[in-house]
Each structure stands twice: as structure tokens, then as C-alpha cells.
C-alpha positions in Angstrom: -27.7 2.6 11.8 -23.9 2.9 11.4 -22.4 0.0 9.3 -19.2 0.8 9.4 -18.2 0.0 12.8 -14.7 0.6 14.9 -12.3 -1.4 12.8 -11.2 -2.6 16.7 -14.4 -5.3 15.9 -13.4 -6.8 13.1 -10.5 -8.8 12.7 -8.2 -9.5 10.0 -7.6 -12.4 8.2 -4.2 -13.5 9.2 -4.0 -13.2 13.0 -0.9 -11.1 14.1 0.0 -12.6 16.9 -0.1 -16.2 17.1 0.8 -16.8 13.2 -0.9 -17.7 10.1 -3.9 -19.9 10.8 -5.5 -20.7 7.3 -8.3 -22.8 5.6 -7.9 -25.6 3.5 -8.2 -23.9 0.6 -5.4 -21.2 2.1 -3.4 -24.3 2.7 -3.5 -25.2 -0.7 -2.9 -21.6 -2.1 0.1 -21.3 0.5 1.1 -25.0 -0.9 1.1 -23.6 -5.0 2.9 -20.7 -4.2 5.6 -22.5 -2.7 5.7 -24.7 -5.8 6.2 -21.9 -7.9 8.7 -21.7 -10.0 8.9 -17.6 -10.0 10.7 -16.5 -7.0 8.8 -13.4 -7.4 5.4 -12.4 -5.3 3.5 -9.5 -6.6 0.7 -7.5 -3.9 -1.2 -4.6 -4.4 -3.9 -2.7 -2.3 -6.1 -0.3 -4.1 -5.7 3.4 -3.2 -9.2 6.3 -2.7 -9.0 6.9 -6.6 -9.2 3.1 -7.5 -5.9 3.0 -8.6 -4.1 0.0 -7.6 -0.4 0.4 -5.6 1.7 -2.4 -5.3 5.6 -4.1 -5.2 6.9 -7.3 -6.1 8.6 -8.9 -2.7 11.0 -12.2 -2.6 8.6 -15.2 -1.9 10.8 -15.4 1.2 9.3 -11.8 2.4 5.5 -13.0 1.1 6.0 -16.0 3.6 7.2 -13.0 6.9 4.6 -11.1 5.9 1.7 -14.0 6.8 1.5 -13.2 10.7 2.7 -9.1 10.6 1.7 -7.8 7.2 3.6 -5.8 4.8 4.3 -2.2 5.4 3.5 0.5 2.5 3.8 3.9 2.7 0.8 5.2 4.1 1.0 8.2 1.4 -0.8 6.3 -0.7 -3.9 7.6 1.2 -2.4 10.8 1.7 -1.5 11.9 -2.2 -3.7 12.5 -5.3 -4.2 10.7 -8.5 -0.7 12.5 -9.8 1.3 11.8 -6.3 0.8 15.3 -5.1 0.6 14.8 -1.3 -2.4 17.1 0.2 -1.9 19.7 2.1 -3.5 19.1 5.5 -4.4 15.7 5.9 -5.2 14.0 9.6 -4.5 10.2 8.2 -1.4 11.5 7.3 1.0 14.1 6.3 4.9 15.9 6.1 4.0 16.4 9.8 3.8 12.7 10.4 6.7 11.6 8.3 5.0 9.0 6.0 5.2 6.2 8.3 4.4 3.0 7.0 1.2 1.2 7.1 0.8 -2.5 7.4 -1.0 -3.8 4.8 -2.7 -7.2 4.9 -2.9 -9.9 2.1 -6.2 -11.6 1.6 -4.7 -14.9 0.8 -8.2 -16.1 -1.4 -7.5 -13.2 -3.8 -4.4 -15.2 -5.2 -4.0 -15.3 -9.2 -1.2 -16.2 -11.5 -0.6 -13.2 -13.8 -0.4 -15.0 -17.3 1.1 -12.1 -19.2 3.8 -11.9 -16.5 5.3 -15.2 -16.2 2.5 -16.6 -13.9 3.6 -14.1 -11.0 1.9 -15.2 -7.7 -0.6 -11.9 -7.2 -2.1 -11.2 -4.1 -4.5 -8.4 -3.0 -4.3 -6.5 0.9 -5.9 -3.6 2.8 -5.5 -1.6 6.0 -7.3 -2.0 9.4 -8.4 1.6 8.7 -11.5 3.1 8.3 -10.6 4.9 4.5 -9.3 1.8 3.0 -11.6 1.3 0.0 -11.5 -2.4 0.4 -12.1 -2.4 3.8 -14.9 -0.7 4.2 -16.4 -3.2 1.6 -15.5 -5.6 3.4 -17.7 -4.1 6.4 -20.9 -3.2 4.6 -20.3 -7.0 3.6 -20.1 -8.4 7.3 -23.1 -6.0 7.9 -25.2 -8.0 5.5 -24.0 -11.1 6.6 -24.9 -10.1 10.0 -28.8 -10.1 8.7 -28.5 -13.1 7.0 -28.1 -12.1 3.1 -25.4 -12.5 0.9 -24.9 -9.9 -2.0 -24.3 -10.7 -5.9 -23.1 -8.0 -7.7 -21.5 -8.1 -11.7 -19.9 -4.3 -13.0 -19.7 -3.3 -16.3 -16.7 -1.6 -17.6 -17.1 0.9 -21.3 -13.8 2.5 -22.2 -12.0 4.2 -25.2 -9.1 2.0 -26.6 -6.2 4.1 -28.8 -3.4 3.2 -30.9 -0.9 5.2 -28.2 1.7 4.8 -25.5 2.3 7.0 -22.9 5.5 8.4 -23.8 4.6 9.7 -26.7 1.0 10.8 -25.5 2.1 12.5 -22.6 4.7 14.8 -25.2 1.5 15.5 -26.6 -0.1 16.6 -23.3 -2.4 13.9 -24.1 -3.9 15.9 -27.3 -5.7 14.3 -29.9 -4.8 10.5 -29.2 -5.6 8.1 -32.0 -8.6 5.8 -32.1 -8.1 2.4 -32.0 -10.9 2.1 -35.3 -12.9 4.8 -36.6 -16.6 5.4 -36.8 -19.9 4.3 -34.6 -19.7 0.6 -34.7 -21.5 -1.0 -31.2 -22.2 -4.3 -31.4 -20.4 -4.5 -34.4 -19.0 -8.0 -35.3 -16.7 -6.6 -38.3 -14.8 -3.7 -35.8 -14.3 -7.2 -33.5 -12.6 -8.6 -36.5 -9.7 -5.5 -36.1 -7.1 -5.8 -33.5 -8.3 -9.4 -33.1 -5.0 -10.3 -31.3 -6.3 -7.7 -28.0 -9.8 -8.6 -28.5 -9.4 -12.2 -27.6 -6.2 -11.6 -24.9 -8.7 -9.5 -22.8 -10.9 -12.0 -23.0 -9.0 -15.1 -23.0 -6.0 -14.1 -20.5 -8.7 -12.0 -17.7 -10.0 -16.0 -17.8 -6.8 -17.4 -17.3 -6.5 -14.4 -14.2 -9.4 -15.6 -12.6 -11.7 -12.7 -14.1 -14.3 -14.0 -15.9 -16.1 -12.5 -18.6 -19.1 -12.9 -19.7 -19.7 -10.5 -22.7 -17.1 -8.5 -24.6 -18.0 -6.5 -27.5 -17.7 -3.1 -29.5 -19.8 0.1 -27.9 -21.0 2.3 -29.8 -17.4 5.1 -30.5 -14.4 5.1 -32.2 -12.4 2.2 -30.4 -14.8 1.9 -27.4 -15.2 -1.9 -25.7 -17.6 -3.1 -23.7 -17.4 -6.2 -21.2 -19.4 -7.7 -18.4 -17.7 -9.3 -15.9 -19.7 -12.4 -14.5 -21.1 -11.6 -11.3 -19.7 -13.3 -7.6 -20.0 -12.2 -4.3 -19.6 -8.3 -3.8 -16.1 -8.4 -2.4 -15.4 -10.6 -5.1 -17.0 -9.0 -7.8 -15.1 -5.8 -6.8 -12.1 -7.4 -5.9 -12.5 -8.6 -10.1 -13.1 -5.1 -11.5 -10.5 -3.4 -10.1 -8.2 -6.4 -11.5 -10.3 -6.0 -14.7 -9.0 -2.3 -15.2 -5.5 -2.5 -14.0 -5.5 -6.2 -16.7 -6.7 -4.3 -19.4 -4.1 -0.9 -19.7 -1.6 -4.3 -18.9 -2.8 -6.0 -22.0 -2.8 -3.2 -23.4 0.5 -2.1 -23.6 1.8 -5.5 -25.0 -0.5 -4.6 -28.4 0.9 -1.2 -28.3 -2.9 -0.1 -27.4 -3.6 2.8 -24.3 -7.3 2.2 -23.1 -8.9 4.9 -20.9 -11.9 4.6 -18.4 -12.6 8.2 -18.3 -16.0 9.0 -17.6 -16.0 11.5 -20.3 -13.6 11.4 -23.1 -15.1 13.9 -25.8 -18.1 16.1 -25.3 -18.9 14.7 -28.8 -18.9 11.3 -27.7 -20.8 8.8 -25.4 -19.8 8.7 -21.8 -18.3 5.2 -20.7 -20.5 3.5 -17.4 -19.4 1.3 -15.0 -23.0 -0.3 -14.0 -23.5 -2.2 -11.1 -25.6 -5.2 -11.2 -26.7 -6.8 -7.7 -29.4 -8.8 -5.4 -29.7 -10.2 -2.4 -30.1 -13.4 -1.6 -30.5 -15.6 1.5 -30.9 -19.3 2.1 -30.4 -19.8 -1.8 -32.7 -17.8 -2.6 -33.1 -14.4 -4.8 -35.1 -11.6 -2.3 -35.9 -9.3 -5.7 -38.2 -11.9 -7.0 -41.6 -12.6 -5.9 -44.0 -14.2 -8.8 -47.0 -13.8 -6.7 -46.5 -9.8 -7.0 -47.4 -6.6 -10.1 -44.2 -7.1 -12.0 -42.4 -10.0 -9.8 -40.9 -7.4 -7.8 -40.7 -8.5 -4.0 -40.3 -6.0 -1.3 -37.6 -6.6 -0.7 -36.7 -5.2 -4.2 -38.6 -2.1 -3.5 -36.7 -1.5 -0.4 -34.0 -1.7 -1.8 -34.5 0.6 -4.8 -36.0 3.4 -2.1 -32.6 3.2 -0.1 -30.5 3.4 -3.5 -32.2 6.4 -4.8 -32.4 8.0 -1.5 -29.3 7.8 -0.5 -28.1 8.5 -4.1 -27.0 12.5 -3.7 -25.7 12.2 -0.3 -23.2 10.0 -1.4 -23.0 10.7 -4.8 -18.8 11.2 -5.1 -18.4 7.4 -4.4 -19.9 6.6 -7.7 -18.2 9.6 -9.2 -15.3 10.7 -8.0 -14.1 12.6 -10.5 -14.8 16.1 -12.1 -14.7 14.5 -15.1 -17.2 12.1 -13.9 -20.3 14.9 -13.8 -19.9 15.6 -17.4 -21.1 12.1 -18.2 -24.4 12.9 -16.1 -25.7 14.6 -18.9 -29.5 14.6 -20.4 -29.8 11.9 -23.5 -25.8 10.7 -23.3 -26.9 7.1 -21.8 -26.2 8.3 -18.1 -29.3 9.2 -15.6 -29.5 12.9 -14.6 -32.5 12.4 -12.3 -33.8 10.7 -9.1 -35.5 7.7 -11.1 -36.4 3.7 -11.2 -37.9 2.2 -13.6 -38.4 -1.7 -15.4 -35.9 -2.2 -17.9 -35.6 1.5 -18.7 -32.2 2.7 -19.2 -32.9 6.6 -18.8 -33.6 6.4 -15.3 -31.0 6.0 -12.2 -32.2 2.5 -11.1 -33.4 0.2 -13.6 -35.2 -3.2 -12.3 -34.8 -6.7 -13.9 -37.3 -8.5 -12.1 -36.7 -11.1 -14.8 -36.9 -14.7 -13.4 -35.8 -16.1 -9.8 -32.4 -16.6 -10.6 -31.9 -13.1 -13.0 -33.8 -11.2 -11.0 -31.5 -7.5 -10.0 -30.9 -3.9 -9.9 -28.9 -2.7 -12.6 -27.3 1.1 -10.9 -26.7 3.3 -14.1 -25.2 6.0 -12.2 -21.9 4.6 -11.6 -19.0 5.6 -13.8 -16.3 3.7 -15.2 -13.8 6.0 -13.3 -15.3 5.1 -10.4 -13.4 3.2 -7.8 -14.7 -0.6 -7.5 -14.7 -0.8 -3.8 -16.1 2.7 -2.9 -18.6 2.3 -5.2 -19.6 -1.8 -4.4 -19.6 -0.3 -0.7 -21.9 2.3 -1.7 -24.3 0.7 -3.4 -25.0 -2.7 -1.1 -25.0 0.0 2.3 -27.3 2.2 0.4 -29.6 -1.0 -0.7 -29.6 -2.5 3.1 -30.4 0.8 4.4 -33.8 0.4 2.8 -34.1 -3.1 3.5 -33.4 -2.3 7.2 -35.6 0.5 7.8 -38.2 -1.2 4.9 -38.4 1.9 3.4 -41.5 1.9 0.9 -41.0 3.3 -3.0 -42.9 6.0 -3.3 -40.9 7.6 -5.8 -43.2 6.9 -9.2 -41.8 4.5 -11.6 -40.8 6.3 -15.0 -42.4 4.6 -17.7 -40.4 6.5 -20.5 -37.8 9.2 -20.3 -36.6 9.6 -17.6 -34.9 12.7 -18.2 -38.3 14.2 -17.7 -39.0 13.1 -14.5 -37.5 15.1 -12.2 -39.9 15.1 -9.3 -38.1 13.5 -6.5 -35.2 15.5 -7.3 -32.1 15.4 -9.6 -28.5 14.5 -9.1 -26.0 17.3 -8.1 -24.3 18.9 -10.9 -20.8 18.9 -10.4 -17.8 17.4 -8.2 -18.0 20.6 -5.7 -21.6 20.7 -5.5 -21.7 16.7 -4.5 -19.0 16.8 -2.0 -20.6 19.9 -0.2 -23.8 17.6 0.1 -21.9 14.5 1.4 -19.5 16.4 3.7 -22.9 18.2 5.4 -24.8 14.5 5.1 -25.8 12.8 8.0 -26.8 9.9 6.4 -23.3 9.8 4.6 -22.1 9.6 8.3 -24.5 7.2 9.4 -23.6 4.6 6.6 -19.9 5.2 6.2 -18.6 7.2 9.5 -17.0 10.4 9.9 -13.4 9.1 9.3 -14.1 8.1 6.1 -16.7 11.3 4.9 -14.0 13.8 6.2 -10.8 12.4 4.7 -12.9 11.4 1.4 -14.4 14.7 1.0 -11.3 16.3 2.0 -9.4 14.4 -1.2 -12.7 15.1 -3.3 -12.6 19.4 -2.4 -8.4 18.8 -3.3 -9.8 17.7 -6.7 -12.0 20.4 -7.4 -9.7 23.0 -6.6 -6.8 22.1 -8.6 -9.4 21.8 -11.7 -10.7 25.8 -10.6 -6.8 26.8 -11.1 -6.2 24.7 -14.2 -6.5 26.5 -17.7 -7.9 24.8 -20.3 -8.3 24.0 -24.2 -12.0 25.2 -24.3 -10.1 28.9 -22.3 -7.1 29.6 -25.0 -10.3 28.5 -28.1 -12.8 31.2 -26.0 -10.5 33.9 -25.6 -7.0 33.8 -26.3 -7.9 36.2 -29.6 -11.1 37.6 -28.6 -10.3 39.4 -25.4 
């Protein structure tokens, strides 16, 4: 079962050829932007680390680029985090010249940017199979194709400090400043400092067509928490990637640097980026099932099953990062082991077979350094894969720590170790394709090696004097 498909079969949004045929509701987007009184378009498309690339263009170009696209540089699939192109890479290379790519915009992602003059902003992707959003967009179609639609809400932690980059960065990011001091989660006096940011993140990411539905303090000097309210998968992805790049934005107008890193501070708690999802079809929610031991449907457990087992073959999309592995520690909030359980929060999967509309899976693997779309993608693909093959959950359900219960297996320990299990993964292939497992464990090997040559802070404290 290959979901990801030749992207020959699926087609774009905006026709090439024959011009841009659009919906009403396109009509009426097309129709505001028009209106608007910023001459000024601003696109983006979101690159294999989840950060966002983009450009402002004329309105004048944004109206061309309806029946060809835009190009972009296609390096943006071919360099690292830091712009360091990679060495050997078949998408792309010095040996190609850097072409551009056309990029296409997805005319229903349009927002006005309130803390930029009401910018017209528009989100694209490539007709290539290692575009992130792309190969959402896929796993989507593939769901469609069975008749179920996928709800899915993220979770975002991160560490807020009172820095900017330039003077950060002089610092080689050492010791930044906390926001506030202290262990204050759920704290309603913490919410009371930097009021100002507090209520722009929530207020403006409203205004930007990212809804919110809880904001409030974690439990770390200066950390946030915020649930996004939950939307179609494209959308809900389409909203946390938005939600991250908003934030840092915000950010910078309070004179405030947040960070999403999985892991800060060994001394602190990691920061998640939890996936909530179901399936639904007809109006209806597939987890629930009243009639059932704890309301969970089949359906549910089919899902869970393909989630956990195909959970260490394509563990890199949910974190990318090596930073990401020191958050998958034992008794830091993040799942070590190969688990499910009902509203237990040690164990990978944990199951809200609430009520027929609440019913989900909450994923407590994913980090908040993940990248939206890889890790959306992921998860539904993973889900459908045990929905399609019913898969039955065998795997015990952990009834208390699930630290502890490492019998179907734990997660792999590092970056190097998880890429070396995707890249050799045949069910990695099967659910994503070899174009995409080859270039995205090519870029995730680049990481690792850079980190084995990189000396750090814990090297010069170890042995600088005692060697």
C-alpha cells in the first residue's frame, strides 16, 4: 500500500494551462485581494526543517503567477537549517545550478497579516514528491479516497526570553534571559507579566485566521503553552506552521525571542508538539463506539496499532532533530517506549475515547521542533495504515507508567540511530516512497554529522583542564 503516489496523478490547484479556474469562495478571496489597499503580496512554502521561505511580490506578479506559479529557488530543499547547501544531493545541487522551482499558491490559505499592515499572505508547494506540504496533501487525498476525513489540533510548548537575535547571537546564544523566573504552569499570576504578548498571541493569531483555543503558562521559566483548535489536517497543519512563524513575529515587536527547541536545558522540561486527531466519515467520529470496553471502536484500535507500529520506522518525521532525542527521555513528560494507554500521558499514544464528538488520539511523541506537515503526514498515513490492513492492538495497554513497559519495544535513541532504521524501512517506503525516504534521510545523516564534528560546552567543562 503506497500512499504517496506519482505526483503525475494528482493535480494542482490552479490549472497551468488553460488559466485560473477557481470556486466561489476563490472568487471572493481573488475579489479582497484586489480591493486591498496594500500593494504588497506576501507567499511562503514551508521548507524539510519546517521553516517557512517566502518573498513579498507586487499584487501585479501575485495575479501572473495564478496559471504558471511562482518560481523559488529550489535550494530551499537542497540546504540545511543554516543555508549550508549539502553536499551530494539528486533533487538538487552546484551541479544543477539552482534552478528554480515553481511553486504553487493554495489560494484558500489566504490571511491578512495584522501586525504587518494587513499583508495579503498566501501559502504554496511544489509538484514534488519532498515537499512537506505536498505529501500532506497526499496522505490526505488517500483518506479521502476511503471515504474519511481527518481532524487533527497540535500543541505547541516553547521557552519565551527577554532577547533579540543580535545581541544573542554575539553571545553564541549563551545564557539567554528568561522571560519570568521560576516553575509557574498553569499559573494565572506569571499570565499577569508581559500581558501585552500574552494577549497579541492570542488575540492577533485570531485575527490571522489561527484560532486558539487554550493559552497558558507551562510549567519553566518563561515557557507557554497553546492549543490550536483543531480543522481538517491540511488545515490544522497549514495553522501550526503559521502558529510558529506568528509567534517569533509577535515576538520581536515585545522585544521577546521564543524558541521551540525540543530540548532547551537538560534541567528543564522538554517542549511537545502533540498531535490530536480522528477520523470521521459521514459526520460521524470512527474512535467512538458506546456499545464497546472503554467506547473505543475499532476503528480506534486500528488505528493506534498502525501508529505505534509504524512509530520507529519513521521516527525522524516527528523528530527531526538531534536535539529532538534528548526530549525522549524517562520521567521528562515525553514517551520513551512503544506504548497506548487511556488518558495516560507516559505512554506514546494516549486514547480519549471521551464522548462522540471528543473522542481522539492524542500522539505524545511529536516535538515542537518538528515540522507540521511531515509530522501531520506521518501520523494520519501511519493511522490509515492500520485502518487499511485492520490491524488488531495487541500491544497491552499500560495502565501506569509507561516508562516501564517496554515490551513491544522502545523508540530509537538518537537522530543517527532513527534515520538508519527509516533509510533501511520498507514500510517507510511503502507509506512515503523512495524519493522522499532517500532525500529526507540524506538531509537527516547531514544533521548528524555536523553535530559529530561540533565541539561543545559540556567538551571544554569535561576536559579542557582535566586532560
Amino acid at each position: 500500500m503506497e500512499l504517496l503516489q506519482s505526483s503525475k496523478e494528482f493535480k494542482t490547484f490552479i490549472p497551468r494551462e488553460s488559466g485560473p479556474v477557481t470556486s466561489s469562495r476563490e472568487d471572493e478571496i481573488l475579489k479582497e485581494v484586489r480591493n486591498s489597499p496594500n500593494p504588497k503580496i506576501k507567499v511562503a512554502v514551508c521548507d524539510l526543517d519546517g521553516t517557512l521561505r517566502g518573498k513579498y511580490i507586487h499584487k501585479d506578479k501575485f495575479f501572473s503567477t495564478l496559471q504558471g506559479g511562482f518560481g523559488l529557488c529550489n535550494v530551499v530543499f537542497g540546504w540545511d537549517i543554516g543555508d549550508q547547501a549539502y553536499d551530494a544531493c539528486d533533487f538538487t545541487s552546484w551541479n544543477t545550478g539552482f534552478p528554480d522551482a515553481t511553486a504553487n499558491l493554495d489560494l484558500l490559505t489566504m490571511r491578512k497579516v495584522p501586525w504587518d499592515n494587513d499583508v495579503c499572505f498566501f501559502l504554496g508547494d511544489f509538484d514534488s514528491d519532498i515537499c512537506p506540504r505536498t505529501i500532506l496533501r497526499r496522505v490526505k487525498a488517500e483518506a479521502a479516497a476511503l471515504g474519511l476525513s481527518a481532524s487533527f489540533g497540535q500543541e505547541f510548548e516553547w521557552f519565551n526570553f527577554r532577547e533579540n537575535t543580535e545581541e544573542l547571537s554575539e553571545r553564541d546564544f549563551r545564557k539567554p534571559r528568561h522571560l519570568t523566573p521560576g516553575m509557574f504552569g498553569y499559573s494565572i499570576l506569571r499570565m499577569a507579566h508581559n500581558r501585552e504578548f500574552f494577549n497579541e498571541i492570542y488575540d492577533l493569531l485570531d485575527r490571522f485566521r489561527v484560532p486558539i483555543e487554550g493559552l497558558h503558562t507551562e510549567s519553566g521559566p518563561g515557557v507557554l503553552e497553546a492549543a490550536i483548535l483543531h480543522a481538517d489536517v491540511l488545515e490544522s497543519a497549514d495553522r501550526a506552521i503559521l502558529f510558529k512563524t506568528a509567534v517569533k513575529e509577535i515576538g520581536i515587536r515585545h522585544g521577546i525571542m521564543p524558541t521551540f527547541m525540543a530540548k532547551f536545558n537538560e534541567k528543564l522540561p522538554g517542549c511537545s508538539g502533540h498531535l490530536h486527531q480522528s477520523l470521521w466519515k459521514d459526520g460521524k467520529n470512527l474512535f467512538f463506539d458506546g456499545g464497546r470496553e472503554n467506547n473505543m471502536s475499532p476503528v480506534m484500535e486500528s488505528y493506534i496499532a498502525g501508529l505505534l507500529q509504524c512509530l520507529p520506522h519513521i521516527l525522524p518525521m516527528y523528530a527531526p532533530t538531534v536535539n529532538s532525542y534528548k526530549r525522549l527521555v524517562q520521567g521528562a513528560w515525553a514517551p520513551t517506549t512503544l506504548t497506548w494507554g487511556i488518558d495516560n500521558r507516559t505512554t506514546a499514544a494516549r486514547a480519549l475515547p471521551i464522548s462522540p464528538k471528543s473522542a481522539r488520539i492524542e500522539l505524545r511523541v511529536v516535538g515542537a521542533d518538528a515540522n507540521p506537515y511531515l509530522a501531520h503526514a506521518a501520523s494520519l498515513a501511519s493511522g490509515l495504515y492500520g485502518v487499511k490492513n485492520k490491524l488488531r492492538l495487541t500491544v497491552p495497554r499500560s495502565r501506569g507508567n509507561g516508562y516501564l513497559d517496554t515490551g513491544n519495544g522502545v523508540l530509537p535513541r538518537n537522530l543517527s540511530e532513527a534515520t538508519a532504521r527509516m533509510k533501511d524501512s520498507r514500510l517507510a517506503r511503502e507509506l512515503f516512497g523512495d524519493t522522499f525516504v532517500d532525500h529526507f534521510t540524506y538531509t537527516r545523516d547531514w544533521e548528524w554529522n555536523l553535530h559529530q564534528k561540533a565541539v561543545t560546552d559540556w567538551e571544554h567543562r569535561s576536559y579542557f583542564e582535566s586532560i
